[in-house]
C-alpha positions, 0 to 999 in steps of 0.5 A, a space after each residue: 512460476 505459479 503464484 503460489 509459488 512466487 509467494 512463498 519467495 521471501 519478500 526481498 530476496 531476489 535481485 534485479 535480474 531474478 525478479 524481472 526474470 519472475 514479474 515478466 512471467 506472471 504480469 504477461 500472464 495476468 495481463 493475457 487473463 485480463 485480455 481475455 476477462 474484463 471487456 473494458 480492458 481489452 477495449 482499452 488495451 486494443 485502443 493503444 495497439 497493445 498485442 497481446 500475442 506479442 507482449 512487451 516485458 512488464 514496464 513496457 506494457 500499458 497502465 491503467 490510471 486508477 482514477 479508472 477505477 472511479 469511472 468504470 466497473 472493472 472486474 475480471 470475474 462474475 459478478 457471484 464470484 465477487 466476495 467483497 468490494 473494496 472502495 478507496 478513502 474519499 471526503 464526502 461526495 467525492 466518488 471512490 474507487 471499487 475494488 471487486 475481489 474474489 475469494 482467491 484474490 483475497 488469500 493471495 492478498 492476505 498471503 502477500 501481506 503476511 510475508 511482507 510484515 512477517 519481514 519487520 515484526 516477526 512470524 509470531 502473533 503478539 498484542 496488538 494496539 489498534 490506533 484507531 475506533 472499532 467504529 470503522 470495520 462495522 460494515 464488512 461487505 463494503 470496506 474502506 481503505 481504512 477499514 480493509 488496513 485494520 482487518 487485514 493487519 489485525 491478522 498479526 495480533 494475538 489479542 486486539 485492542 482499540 485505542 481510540 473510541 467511538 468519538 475518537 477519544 483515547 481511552 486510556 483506562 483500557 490501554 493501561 489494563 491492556 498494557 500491564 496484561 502484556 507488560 514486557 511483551 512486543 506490542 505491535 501497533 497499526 494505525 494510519 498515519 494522521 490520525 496517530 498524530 492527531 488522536 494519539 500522540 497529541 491526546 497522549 502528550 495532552 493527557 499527561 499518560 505515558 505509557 511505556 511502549 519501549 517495545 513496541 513496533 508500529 506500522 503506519 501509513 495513509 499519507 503525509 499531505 496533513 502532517 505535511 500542511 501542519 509542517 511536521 516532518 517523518 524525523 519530528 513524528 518519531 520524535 514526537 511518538 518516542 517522547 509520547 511513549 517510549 517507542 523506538 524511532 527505528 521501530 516505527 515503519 511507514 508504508 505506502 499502498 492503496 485500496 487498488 493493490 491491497 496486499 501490495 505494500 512497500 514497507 518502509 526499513 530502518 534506514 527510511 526507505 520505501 521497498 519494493 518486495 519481491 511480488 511488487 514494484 515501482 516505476 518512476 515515469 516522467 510526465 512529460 511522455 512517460 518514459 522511465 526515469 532515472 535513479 533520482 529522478 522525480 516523476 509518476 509513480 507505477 505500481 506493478 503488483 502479481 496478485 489482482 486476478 479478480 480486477 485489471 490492477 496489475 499495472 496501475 499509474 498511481 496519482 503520486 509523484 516520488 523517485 526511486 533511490 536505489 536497488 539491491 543496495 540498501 544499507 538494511 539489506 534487503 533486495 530490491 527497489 528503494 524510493 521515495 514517495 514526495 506526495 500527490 500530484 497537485 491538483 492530480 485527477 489522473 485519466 491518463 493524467 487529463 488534468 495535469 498533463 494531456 494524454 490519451 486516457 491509456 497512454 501508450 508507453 514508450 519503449 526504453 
């Protein structure tokens, strides 16, 4: 199956045999190409015994911890066929990941994403409420997470508008015209996850102006660790957001992704959980010898994704702890694996997890 063909699949339509059946295909395939591309890669899969004549179904094969990314140049193509470079979210001094995407990885990524939020607001472009400063997307040959999020969200707009200016204040003036121009209409809404409730709902509340976004639908994400610090909980941040204004709490959506499988992201449903969709997926491991976990159980969190062929990010271990919930039996309806994200591993500077648990810098994984 070609990816053209594995992304016109509705994003959560296949069932566990079916997906395996379509994953199992397309990640040996990337996996073959990778190989074959990107000389760190191979290096590094021929250091663990990998045989790339003879490979194991997808949750068998090797990972790459995306710290590597922060270490190495990885690309699987040259470097004039590279249309943008991504870099991950970092505080000041911190070394960020470097994404390097082609043209094709890019459509294939804005495909992906398509379906996948199509899912929750719709396939019409509608108003868009852009919880953030234009400030952020000035530079659009080197993006950041945060600025490749809003760009590639704002695809879902009809008209744009920023909530927030250059210093971050709410510019309430501008939403109130916004607004009245699109009164009665679904205001989709996009922003990441802390700053909504710092420059959004706190200013709105301390502001005194309500207003009313009763239809409104937001997708959120980014992380909890500083809502999590400041103890607000998901249940108290739809409250808050409801109370602020108006929006609905089972139309407020959170998402898990990173700037390593941009495109790749599990959307959050009505019922408060995380899905994987059908070019996706998640694999809890354990951290003692990274075997899968069970259902339930805490451990790494693995990200599977169909769509890097431009970079070896097909098969990543992610830095974050959660667990799987369930699959193909979520109350919403939607196939699939659902989990839980609990947050960053403490103190996680993963190279084969080095720092919090010693392994080699690829570890092999262990059959089932």
């Amino acid at each position: 199956m070609t990816i053209d063909e594995i992304l016109h699949i509705p994003p959560y339509s296949l069932d566990r045999d079916a997906k395996r059946k379509m994953l199992n295909e397309r990640i040996g395939e990337l996996t073959r190409y990778h190989y074959e591309h990107c000389e760190l890669y191979r290096k590094m899969m021929d250091a663990v015994g990998l045989d790339i004549n003879n490979l194991p179904e997808y949750d068998e094969l090797p990972f790459l911890p995306v710290r590597l990314f922060k270490e190495f140049e990885l690309r699987s193509v040259p470097k004039e066929e590279i249309a943008k470079t991504m870099t991950s979210s970092g505080t000041t001094g911190q070394q960020k990941s470097q994404i390097f995407v082609d043209r094709t990885t890019s459509a294939n990524q804005t495909k992906a994403l398509t379906k996948i939020v199509s899912a929750f607001i719709g396939t019409h472009r509608v108003p868009m409420l852009i919880l953030d400063t234009s400030a952020v997307i000035k530079n659009r040959n080197i993006f950041s997470a945060r600025g490749a999020g809003i760009l590639g969200f704002s695809m879902f707009g009809s008209k744009r508008m920023y909530a927030l200016g250059e210093n971050m204040e709410l510019d309430v003036e501008g939403m109130k015209k916004f607004l009245e121009e699109h009164k009665g209409e679904t205001v989709f809404m996009f922003g990441f996850t802390f700053m909504i409730w710092q420059h959004f709902c706190k200013k709105l509340i301390e502001s005194g102006y309500k207003p009313d976004l009763s239809k409104g639908v937001l997708i959120h994400g980014g992380g909890w660790k500083k809502l999590v610090n400041e103890q607000v909980l998901p249940e108290e941040y739809k409250k808050t957001l409801n109370e602020a204004c108006g929006i609905l709490p089972e139309n407020v959506h959170d998402y898990y992704g990173m700037v390593e499988q941009t495109g790749s992201i599990y959307m959050e449903c009505e019922c408060g959980h995380l899905h994987a969709p059908a070019f996706s997926d998640v694999i809890i491991r354990r951290p003692i010898d990274f075997s899968i976990a069970d259902k339930g159980e805490k451990g790494i969190i693995e990200v599977v994704s169909a769509l890097p062929k431009s970079y070896p990010g097909h098969v990543l271990l992610t830095e974050d702890e959660g667990a799987v919930l369930g699959e193909d039996d979520c109350p919403c309806g939607r196939k699939g694996k659902y989990f839980k994200v609990f947050g960053r591993i403490k103190n996680a500077e993963i190279r084969g997890c080095s720092d919090t648990y010693t392994t080699p810098l690829v570890p092999k994984v262990p059959k089932k």
